[in-house]
N, C-alpha and C positions, 0 to 999 in steps of 0.2 A: 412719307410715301412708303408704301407696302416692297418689301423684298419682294425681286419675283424666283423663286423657284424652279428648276425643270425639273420634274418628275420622269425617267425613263423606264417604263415596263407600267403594265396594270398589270398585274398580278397582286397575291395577297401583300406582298410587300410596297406596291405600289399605292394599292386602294389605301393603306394606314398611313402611307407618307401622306398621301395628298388629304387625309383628313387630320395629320398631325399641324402640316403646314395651315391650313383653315384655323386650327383652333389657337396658335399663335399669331393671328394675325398677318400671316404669310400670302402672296399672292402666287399659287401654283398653278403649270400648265405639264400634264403627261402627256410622255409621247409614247402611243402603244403601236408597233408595227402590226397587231390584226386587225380584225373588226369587231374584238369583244374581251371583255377583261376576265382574270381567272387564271392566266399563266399557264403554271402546271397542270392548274386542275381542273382544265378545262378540256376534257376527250375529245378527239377527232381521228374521225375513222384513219386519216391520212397523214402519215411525218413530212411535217412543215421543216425545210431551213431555214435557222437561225430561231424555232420558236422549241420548247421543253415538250415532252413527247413521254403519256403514260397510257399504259393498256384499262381495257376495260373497266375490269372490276376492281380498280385499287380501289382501296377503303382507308381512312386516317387509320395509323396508327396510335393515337395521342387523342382521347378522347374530349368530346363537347365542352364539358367543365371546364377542363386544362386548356383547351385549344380556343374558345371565342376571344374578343376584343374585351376591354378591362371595364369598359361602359357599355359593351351593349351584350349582355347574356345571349345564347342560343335558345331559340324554342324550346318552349321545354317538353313540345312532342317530338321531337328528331330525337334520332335514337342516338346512342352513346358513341360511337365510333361511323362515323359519314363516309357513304358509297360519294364519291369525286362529284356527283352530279349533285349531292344535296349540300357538298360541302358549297359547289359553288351555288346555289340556291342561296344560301347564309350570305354570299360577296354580292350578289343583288342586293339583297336585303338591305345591305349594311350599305352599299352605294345609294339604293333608293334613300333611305333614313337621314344619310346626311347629306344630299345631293350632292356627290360626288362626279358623277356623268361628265356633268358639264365643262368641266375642267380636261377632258381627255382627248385627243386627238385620235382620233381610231387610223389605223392603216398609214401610219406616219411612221419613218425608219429613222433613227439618228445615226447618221455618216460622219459627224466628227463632232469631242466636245475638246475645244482648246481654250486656252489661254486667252485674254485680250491682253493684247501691248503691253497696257497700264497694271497689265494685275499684279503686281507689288503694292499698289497703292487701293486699286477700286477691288481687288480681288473675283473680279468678274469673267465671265466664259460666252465663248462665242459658241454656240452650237447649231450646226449644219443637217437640218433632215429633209425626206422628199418624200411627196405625195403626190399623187396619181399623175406621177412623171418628173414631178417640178421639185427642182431644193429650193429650199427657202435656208438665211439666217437670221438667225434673233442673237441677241444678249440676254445672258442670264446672271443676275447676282449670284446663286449657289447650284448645283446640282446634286440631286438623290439617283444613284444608281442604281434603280431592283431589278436590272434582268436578269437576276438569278444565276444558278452553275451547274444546270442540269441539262443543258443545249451543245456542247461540244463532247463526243463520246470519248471514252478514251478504251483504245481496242489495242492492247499490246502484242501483235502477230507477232515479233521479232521474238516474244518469249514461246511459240508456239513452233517451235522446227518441224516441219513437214505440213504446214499449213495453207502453203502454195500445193501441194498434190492429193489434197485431202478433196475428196470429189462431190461430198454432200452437200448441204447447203450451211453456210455460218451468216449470222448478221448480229448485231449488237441488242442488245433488251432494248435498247431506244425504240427498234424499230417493231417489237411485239406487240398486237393489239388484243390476240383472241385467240384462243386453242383450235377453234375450227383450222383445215387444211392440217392439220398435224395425227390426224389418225392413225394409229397401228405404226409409226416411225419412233425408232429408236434414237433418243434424245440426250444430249450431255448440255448441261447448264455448264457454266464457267462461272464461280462465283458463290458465295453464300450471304451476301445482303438480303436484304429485304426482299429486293425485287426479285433477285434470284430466288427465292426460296416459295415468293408467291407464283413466279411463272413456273415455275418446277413440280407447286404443288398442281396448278391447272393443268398444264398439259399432263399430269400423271392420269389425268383423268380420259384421258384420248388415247394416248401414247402407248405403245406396247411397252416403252421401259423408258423410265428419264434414272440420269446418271447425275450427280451434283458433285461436281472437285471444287475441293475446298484446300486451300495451301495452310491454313491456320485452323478451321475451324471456329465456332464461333457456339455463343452461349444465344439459347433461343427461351422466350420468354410468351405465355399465354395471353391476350388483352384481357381476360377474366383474370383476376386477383381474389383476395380474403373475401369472406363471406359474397363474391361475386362480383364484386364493385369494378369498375375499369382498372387496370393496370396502374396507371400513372396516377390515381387516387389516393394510392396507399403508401406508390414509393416517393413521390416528389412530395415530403413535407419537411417542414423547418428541421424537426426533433432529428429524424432520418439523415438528413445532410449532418444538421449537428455532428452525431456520434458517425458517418464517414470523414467528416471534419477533425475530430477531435482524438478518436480512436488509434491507437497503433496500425500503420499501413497494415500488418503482414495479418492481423487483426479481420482490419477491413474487406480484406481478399478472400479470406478462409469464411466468414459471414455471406459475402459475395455466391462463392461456390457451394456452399450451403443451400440458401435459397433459391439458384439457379437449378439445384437439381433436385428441389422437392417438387417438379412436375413429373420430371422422367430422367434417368441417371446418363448424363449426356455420353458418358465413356462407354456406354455399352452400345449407342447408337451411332457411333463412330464421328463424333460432332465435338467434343470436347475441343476448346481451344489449345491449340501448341502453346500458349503463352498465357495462363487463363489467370493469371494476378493482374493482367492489362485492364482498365474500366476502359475498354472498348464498349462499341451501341452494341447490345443485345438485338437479334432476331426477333421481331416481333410475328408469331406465323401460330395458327391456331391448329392447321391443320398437318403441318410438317411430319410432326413425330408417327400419327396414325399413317400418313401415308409410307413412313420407312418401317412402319411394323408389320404391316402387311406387303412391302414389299414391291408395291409402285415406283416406289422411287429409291434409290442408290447412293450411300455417302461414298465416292472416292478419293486420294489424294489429288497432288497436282500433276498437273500433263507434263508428262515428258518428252514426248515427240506424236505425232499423227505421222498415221500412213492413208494411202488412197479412202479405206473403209474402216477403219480403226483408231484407239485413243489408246497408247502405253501409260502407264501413269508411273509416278515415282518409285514406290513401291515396289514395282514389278511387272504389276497384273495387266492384262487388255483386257478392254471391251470391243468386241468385233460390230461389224455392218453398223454404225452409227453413222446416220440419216442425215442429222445435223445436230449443229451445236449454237448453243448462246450464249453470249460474251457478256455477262452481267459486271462488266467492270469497271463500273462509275465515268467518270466524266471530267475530263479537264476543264479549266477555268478559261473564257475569253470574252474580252472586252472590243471586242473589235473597231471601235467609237471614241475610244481612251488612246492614248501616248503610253508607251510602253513603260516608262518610268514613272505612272502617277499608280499600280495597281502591279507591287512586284513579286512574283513566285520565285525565290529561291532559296537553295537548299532545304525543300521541303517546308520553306515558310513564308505565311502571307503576311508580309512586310506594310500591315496597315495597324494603326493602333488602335487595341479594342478592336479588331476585324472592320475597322469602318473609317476610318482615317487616315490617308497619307501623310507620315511624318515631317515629310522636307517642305510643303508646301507655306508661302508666306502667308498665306490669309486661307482662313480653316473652310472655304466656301465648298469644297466637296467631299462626300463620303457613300461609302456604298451601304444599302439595307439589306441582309438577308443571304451577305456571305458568309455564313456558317454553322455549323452542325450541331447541337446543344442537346445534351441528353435529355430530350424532354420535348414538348411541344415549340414548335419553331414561331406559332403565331405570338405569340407574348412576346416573346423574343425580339420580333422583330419591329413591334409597336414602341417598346418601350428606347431604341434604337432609335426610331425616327421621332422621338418626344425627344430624347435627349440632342439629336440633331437639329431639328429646329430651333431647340435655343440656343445653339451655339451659332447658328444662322443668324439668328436675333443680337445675339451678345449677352445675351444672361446668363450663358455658361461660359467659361475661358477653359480652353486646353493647355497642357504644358509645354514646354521648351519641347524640341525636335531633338534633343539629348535625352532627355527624359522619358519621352515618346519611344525613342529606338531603344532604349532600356526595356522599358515594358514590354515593347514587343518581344526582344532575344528571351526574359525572363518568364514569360508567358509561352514560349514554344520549349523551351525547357521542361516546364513542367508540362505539358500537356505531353510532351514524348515522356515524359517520366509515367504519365498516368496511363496514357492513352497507345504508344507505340509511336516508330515514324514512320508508317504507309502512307502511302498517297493517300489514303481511303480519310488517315485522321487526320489531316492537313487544317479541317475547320473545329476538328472536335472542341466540344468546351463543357465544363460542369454547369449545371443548367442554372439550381437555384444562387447557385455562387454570383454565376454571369447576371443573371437578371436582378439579383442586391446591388451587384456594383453599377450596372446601369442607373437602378432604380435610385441609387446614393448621390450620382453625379447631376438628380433635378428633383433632389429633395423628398420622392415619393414610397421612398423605404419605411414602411411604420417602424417606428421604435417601441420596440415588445416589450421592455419595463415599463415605460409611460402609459400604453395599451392595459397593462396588468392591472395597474391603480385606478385607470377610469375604466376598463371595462373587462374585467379579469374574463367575462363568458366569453368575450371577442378574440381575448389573448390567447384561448385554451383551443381555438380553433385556427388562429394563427399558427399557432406553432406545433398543433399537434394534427392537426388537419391537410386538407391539400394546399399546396403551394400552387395558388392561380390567382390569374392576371386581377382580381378585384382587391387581391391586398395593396395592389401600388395605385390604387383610389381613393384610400383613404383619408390620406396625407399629402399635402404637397400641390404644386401646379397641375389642373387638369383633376380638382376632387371631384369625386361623384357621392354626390349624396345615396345612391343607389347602392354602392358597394357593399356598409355595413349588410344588408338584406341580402344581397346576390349570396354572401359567405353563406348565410343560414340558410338559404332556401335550395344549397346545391344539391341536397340531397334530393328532393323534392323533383327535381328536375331531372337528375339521373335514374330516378325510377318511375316518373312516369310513363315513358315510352313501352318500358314494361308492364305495365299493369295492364294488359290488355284481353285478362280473363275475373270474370267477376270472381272473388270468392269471397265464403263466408268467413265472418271473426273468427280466427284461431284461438284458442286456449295455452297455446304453446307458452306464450311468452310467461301467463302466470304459472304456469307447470313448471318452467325453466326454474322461475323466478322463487318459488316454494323449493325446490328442489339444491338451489343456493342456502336458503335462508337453515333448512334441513343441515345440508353439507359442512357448514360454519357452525350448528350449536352442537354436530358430533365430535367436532374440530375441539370446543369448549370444554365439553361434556369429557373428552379423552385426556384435556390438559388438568383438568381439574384434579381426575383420579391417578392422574400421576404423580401430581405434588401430593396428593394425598399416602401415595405409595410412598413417598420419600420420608 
């Protein structure tokens, strides 16, 4: 008889649990508190509690290529980077394709998931939800947690003195949809994330002045890359990790800040980070820099105190009549459904193994999807998470001792404050193509790139010198797709169609280039020659 599974969230983490669970022969039911799946990335003019809340026009940062499921590629007319409406277009798709629907409870809230009596021996959970008034409980063999950790804000007043007499208006980035109502007011973000930096760039667009304090500052990076490609095409490959891998740290830093400011020289735009040898997340913001050249927008440090119409900052300086301010300050974690000791934060560490496992538990029946931050696209990430939890559900994987487990953990938060800092901010951080190997190792789907070499040296040279996306871990292993080899070769193909959407005529360029090589090299010849002849 089929495991049954709960599923809690649709969201993208949900939608690939409940199609990881299918494809191991698992019997999964989601419970989604709305009336439609999509999570985050699904807009609503209105902030819902207890659902994740994002303005208008986010757009992925983590391009098509990097970001789809490892078996089913993105159209290859969608363009390279998705406005939130098309990304969820892709989570239709991909629910249509594998009938996923069916499995979903829409507008069902989970109020508790415990323990049964017996769970030392059946390892099972009683879980408590209610719909259109009514709870119900079931039994479940295992539970997949994806309600994500973008739903609790986290708004630190008590570091803001004068915050209670400050007379403008404040509320958190949760609750930003859209720069209208913001005209001609003078704006202080709080914050240099992401989001901070795209709601800073919008409203500069209305605003008679936006102010951006940053306590650390932060490295900001273009989604256009080399010869044009997406961002994460060129930096997420094998070779690349390797030599961050293998390199002298103090090395790998000074490389770091090299390429960080072959766009724009961040210490002249008052952005350089206080601490810039951290591999903290870069900034992804296309438009940031032009707007602080001209002058829209304002790098300040951090607040020191507010007065009624004013922001001191550390430094020194004020900014007078500020209208309002937004709290771009990420978001605490809650499980409000959980027992406080199955899901534990402390001292700045999430005390699950591999971000996904509680240590102490006797039987491995629960783990969360999609708690945490990965330098890189989070959809692979979180696929390859819910393949490797399934079979642990199943029993074709085994975890280690709960010694073992809390080993890894304390040793994996070590390093990641070695790499990464200890803010709240990097609490999930993790290296991406690192993370998704050793996922990919614990259900056998890791290609082995010398074996690769000898039967298919074209394949290996695109493995390893190529992007690092989800079709390599189809190769090999439980869940192959015969499709994969083709997805590698044809990504190109795909990320530039969307562009081609002006006819031109055959260039010449390429044999001009290519003559102009061929030139370059026999002067090269022609110069070595007459110099041994000189000798």
């Amino acid at each position: 008889m089929a495991k049954k599974v709960a599923v809690i969230g649709a969201g993208v983490s949900g939608l690939i649990s409940l199609k990881c669970c299918i494809d191991e022969g698992l019997e999964p039911t989601c419970f989604e508190r709305t009336e439609d799946i999509g999570g985050l990335w699904r807009f609503k003019e209105n902030v819902e509690e207890g659902r994740a809340s994002i303005y208008q026009s986010v757009i992925t940062n983590t391009s098509k290529e990097m970001s789809c499921f490892s078996d089913f590629p993105m159209p290859e007319n969608f363009p390279n980077f998705l406005h939130n409406s098309k990304l969820l277009e892709y989570f239709r798709i991909v629910a249509k394709k594998f009938d996923l629907l069916k499995y979903i409870r829409f507008q069902t809230t989970v109020l508790s998931v415990k323990k049964r009596p017996d769970f030392s021996a059946s390892g099972q959970w009683e879980i408590v939800t209610m719909s259109n008034g009514k709870e119900q409980s079931e039994t479940f063999d295992a539970v997949m947690v994806c309600s994500g950790h973008h739903i609790l804000p986290h708004i630190p007043l008590q570091s803001f003195p004068g915050i209670d007499r400050f007379k403008g208006q404040y509320f958190h980035s949760r609750q930003y949809k859209h720069p209208e109502g913001f005209e001609g007011k003078r704006i202080l973000v709080i914050g240099i994330g992401n989001s901070a930096s795209d709601i800073a760039v919008e409203l500069s667009k209305k605003a008679a002045q936006v102010f951006i304090s940053t306590r650390h500052g932060s490295w900001v990076m273009s989604r256009i890359s080399d010869g044009g490609y997406p961002w994460d095409m060129v930096f997420h490959t094998r070779f690349s990790s390797m030599l961050r891998n293998v390199l002298p740290r103090m090395v790998v830093k000074w490389m770091m800040e090299q390429q960080m400011n072959q766009w724009f020289n961040h210490e002249n735009y008052g952005l350089e980070p206080q601490n810039k040898y951290l591999m903290k997340e870069p900034v992804l913001n296309d438009d940031l820099p032009s707007r602080l050249l001209y002058g829209a927008i304002k790098v300040k440090s951090r607040v020191k105190e507010l007065t009624e119409t004013s922001a001191i900052f550390e430094d020194g300086t004020m900014e007078e009549n500020i209208d309002v301010i937004v709290f771009a300050t990420g978001y605490t974690f809650s499980f409000p459904f959980l027992e406080d000791s199955l899901v534990k934060i402390e001292n700045n560490m999430v005390s699950l193994y591999k971000y996904m496992f509680p240590p102490h538990l006797q039987k491995s029946t629960l783990a969360c999807i999609g708690l945490i931050q990965p330098l890189g696209s989070i959809f692979p990430t979180v696929e390859l998470q819910a393949r490797w939890v399934t079979r642990v559900f199943k029993g074709l994987c085994i975890l280690p001792s709960e010694s073992i487990m809390m080993a890894d953990i304390i040793k994996r938060n070590e390093n990641r404050i070695d790499l990464f800092g200890g803010s709240q901010s990097q609490i999930l951080q993790t290296n991406y193509i690192d993370y998704l190997d050793e996922l990919a190792s614990e259900i056998g789907a890791k290609p082995d790139f010398l074996s690769v070499l000898l039967k298919d040296p074209k394949l290996a040279m695109k493995l390893y010198f190529g992007p690092c996306n989800s079709y390599q871990y189809r190769l090999v292993g439980p869940g192959q797709w015969e499709g994969a080899r083709q997805a590698i070769f044809t990504q190109k193909q795909r990320i530039l169609k969307p562009l081609k959407t002006r006819s031109l005529k055959a260039s010449s360029s390429f044999q001009i280039s290519f003559l102009l090589k061929i030139l370059g090299f026999l002067v090269v010849v022609v110069g070595f020659f007459f110099q041994l002849q000189w000798f």
